[in-house]
C-alpha positions as CSV (number, residue, x, y, z in Angstrom):
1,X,46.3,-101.6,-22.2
2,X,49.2,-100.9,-24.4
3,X,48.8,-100.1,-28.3
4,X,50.8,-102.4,-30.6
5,X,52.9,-99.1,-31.6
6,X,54.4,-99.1,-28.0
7,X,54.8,-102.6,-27.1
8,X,56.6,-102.8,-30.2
9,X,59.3,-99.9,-28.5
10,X,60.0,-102.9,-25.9
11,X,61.4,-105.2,-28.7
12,X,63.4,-103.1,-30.7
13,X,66.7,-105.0,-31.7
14,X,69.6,-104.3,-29.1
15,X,66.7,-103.4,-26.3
16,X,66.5,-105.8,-23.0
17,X,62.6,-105.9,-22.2
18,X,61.7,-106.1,-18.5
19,X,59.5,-108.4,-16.7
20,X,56.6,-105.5,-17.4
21,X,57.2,-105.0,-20.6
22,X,56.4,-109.1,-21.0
23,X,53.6,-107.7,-18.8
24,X,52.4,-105.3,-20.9
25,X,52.6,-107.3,-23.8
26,X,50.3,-109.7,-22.1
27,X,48.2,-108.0,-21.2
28,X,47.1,-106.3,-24.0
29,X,45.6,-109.4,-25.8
30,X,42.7,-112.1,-24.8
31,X,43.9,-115.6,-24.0
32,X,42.1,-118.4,-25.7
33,X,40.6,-119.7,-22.5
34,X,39.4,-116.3,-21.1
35,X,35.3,-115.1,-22.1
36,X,35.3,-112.0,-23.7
37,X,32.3,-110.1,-22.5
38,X,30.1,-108.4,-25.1
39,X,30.3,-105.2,-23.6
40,X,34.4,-105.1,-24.1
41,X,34.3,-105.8,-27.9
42,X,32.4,-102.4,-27.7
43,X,30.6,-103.4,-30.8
44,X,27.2,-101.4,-31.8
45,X,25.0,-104.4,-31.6
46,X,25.2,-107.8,-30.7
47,X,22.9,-110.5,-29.3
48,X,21.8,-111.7,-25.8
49,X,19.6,-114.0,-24.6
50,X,15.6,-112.8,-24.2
51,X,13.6,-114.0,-20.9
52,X,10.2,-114.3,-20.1
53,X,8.4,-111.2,-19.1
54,X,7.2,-113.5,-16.1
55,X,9.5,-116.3,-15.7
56,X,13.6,-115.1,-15.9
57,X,14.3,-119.0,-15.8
58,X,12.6,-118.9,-19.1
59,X,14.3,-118.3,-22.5
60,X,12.0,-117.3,-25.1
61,X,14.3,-116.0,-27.9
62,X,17.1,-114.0,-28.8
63,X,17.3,-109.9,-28.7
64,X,19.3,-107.5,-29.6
65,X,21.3,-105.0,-28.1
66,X,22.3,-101.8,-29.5
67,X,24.7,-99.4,-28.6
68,X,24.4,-95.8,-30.5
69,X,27.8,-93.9,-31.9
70,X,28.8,-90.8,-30.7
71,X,27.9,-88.2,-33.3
72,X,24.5,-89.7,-34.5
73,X,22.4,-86.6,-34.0
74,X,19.0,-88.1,-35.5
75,X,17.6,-91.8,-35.2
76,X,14.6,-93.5,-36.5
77,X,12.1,-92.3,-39.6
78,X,11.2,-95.7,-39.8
79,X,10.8,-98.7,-37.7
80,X,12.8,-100.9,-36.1
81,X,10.4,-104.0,-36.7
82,X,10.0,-106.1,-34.2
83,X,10.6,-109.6,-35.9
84,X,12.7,-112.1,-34.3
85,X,16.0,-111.0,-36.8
86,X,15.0,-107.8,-35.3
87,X,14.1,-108.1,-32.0
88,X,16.1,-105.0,-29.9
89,X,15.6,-105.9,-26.0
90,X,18.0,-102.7,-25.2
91,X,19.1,-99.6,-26.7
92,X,21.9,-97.1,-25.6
93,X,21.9,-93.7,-27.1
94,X,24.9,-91.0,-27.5
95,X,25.2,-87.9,-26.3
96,X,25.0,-86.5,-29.3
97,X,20.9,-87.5,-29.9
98,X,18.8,-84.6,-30.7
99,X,16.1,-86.2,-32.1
100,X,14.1,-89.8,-31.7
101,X,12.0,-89.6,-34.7
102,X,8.5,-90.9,-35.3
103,X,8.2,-95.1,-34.7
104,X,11.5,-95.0,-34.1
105,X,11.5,-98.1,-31.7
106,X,7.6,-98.9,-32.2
107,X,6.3,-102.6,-31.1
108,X,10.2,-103.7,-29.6
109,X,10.6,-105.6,-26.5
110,X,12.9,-103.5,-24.7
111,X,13.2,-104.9,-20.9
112,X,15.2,-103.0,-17.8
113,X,16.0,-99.5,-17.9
114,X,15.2,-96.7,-21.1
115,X,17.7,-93.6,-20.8
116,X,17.1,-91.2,-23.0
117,X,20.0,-88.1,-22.7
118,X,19.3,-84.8,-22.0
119,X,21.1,-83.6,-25.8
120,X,17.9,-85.0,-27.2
121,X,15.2,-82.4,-27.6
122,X,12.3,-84.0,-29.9
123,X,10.9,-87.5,-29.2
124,X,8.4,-87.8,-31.8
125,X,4.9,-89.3,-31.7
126,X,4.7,-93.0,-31.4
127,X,8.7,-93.5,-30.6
128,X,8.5,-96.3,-28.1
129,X,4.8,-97.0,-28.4
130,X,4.6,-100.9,-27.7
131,X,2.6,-103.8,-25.9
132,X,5.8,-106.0,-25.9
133,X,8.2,-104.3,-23.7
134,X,9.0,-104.8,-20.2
135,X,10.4,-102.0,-18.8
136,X,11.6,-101.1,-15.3
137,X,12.8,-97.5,-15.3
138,X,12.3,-94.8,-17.9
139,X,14.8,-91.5,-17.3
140,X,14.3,-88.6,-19.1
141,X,17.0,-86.5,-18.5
142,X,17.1,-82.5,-18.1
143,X,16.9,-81.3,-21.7
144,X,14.4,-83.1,-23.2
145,X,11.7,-80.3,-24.3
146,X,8.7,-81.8,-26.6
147,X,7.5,-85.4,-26.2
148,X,5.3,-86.6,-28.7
149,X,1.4,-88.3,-29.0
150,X,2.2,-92.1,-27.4
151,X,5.7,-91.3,-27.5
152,X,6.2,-93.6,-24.4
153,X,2.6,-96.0,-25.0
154,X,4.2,-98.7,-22.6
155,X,1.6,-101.3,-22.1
156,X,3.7,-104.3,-20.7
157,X,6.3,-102.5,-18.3
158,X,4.1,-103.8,-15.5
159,X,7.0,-102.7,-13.0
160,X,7.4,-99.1,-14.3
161,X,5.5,-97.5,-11.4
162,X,7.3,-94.3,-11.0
163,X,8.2,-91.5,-13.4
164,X,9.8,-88.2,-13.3
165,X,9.3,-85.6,-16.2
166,X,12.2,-83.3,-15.9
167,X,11.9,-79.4,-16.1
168,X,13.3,-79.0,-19.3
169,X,9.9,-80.5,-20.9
170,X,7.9,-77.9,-22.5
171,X,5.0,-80.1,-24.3
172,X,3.4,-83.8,-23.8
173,X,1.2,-84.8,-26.9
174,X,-2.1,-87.0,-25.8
175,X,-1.3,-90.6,-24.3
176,X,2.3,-89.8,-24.1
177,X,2.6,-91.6,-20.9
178,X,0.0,-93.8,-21.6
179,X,1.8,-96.4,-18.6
180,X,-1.3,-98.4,-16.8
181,X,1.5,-99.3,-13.9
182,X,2.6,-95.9,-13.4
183,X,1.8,-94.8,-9.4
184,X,4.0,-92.0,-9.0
185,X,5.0,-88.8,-11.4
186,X,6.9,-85.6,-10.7
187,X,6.6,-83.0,-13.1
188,X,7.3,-79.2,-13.3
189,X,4.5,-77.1,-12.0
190,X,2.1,-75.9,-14.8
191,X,3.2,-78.4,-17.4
192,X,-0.1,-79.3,-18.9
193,X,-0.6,-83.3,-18.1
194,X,-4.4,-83.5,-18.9
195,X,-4.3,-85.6,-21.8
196,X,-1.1,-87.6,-21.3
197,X,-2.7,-90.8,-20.6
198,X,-1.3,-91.2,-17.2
199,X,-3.8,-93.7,-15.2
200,X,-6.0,-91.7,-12.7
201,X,-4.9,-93.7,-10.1
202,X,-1.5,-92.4,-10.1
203,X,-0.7,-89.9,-7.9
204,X,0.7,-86.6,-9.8
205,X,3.6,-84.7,-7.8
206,X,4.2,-81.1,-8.8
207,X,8.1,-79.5,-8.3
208,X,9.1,-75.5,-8.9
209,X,11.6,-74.1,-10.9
210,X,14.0,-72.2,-8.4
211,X,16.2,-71.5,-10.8
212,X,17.8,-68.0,-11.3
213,X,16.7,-66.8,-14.8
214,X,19.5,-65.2,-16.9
């Protein structure tokens, strides 16, 4: 797509645009009739349609989606309330995240996959504790190094069954993974795990570290 500094170099008095430059031209701009997706207006939040954690032929409300800047080192320190003007069914966090502070996303109804970049190396206590959500992946990426008491309390992700702690994790506060569908979870030999909340029935999968140290 063409900015409006260089499709205005095709019109310059005494110039002769070409079929592509009409192109171009075109093509840079939405036409009445076509949809314009969400996701291309790039915006930081807008709405979407919420579902029925057991029926997705069921509307049930109206959720937010938020999309995290690039630079925002820091979010939370209060909580996103889960009211129905502030209902947050997805969040998308920058690079940039270093730290998800305490409540930060307590009591939402987040649905789908939670990806939470490896820049970010404090999730407080309580972050993403909640009985609304409906999860179906969480990825913690490489990095991460403290997680916090019922950082990730997920009581309704009924289809979250597997979970993979990555090496990077130092610490796990009690109830952290408080998850009663978890089955599966990898995580770093020696980590301690004992009080994370994870259901006895799940099956815990140790990994080593083969990692040259420096």
């Amino acid at each position: 797509m063409k900015t409006k500094e260089e499709l205005r170099l095709y019109f310059e008095n005494g110039d002769k645009p070409t079929q592509e430059h009409f192109w171009a031209w075109l093509d840079s701009y939405w036409h009445k009739d076509e949809k314009i997706s969400s996701n291309s207006l790039n915006l930081i939040s807008y709405e979407d349609f919420a579902y029925s954690n057991t029926d997705n032929t069921e509307i049930i409300g109206i959720g937010k989606k938020i999309k995290f800047p690039e630079g925002a080192k820091i979010i939370g320190g209060f909580t996103y309330a889960a009211a129905s003007k502030n209902h947050i069914s997805e969040v998308r966090f920058p690079g940039t995240l270093e730290r998800l502070k305490s409540l930060a996303f307590a009591h939402q109804h987040l649905r789908g996959t939670l990806k939470i970049p490896g820049s970010c190396k404090v999730i407080e206590a309580n972050a993403f504790l909640s009985s609304n959500d409906y999860l179906s992946e969480l990825i913690l990426e490489n990095g991460i190094e403290e997680i916090g008491g019922n950082a990730f309390q997920l009581a309704g992700s009924k289809n979250l069954t597997q979970l993979h702690i990555p090496k990077s994790v130092k610490s796990v506060g009690q109830n952290a993974f408080n998850i009663p569908a978890l089955k599966t979870v990898t995580a770093l030999n020696g980590l301690d795990l004992s009080n994370a909340g994870i259901p006895e029935t799940a099956k815990i999968m140790r990994y080593f570290d083969f990692t040259p140290a420096t």
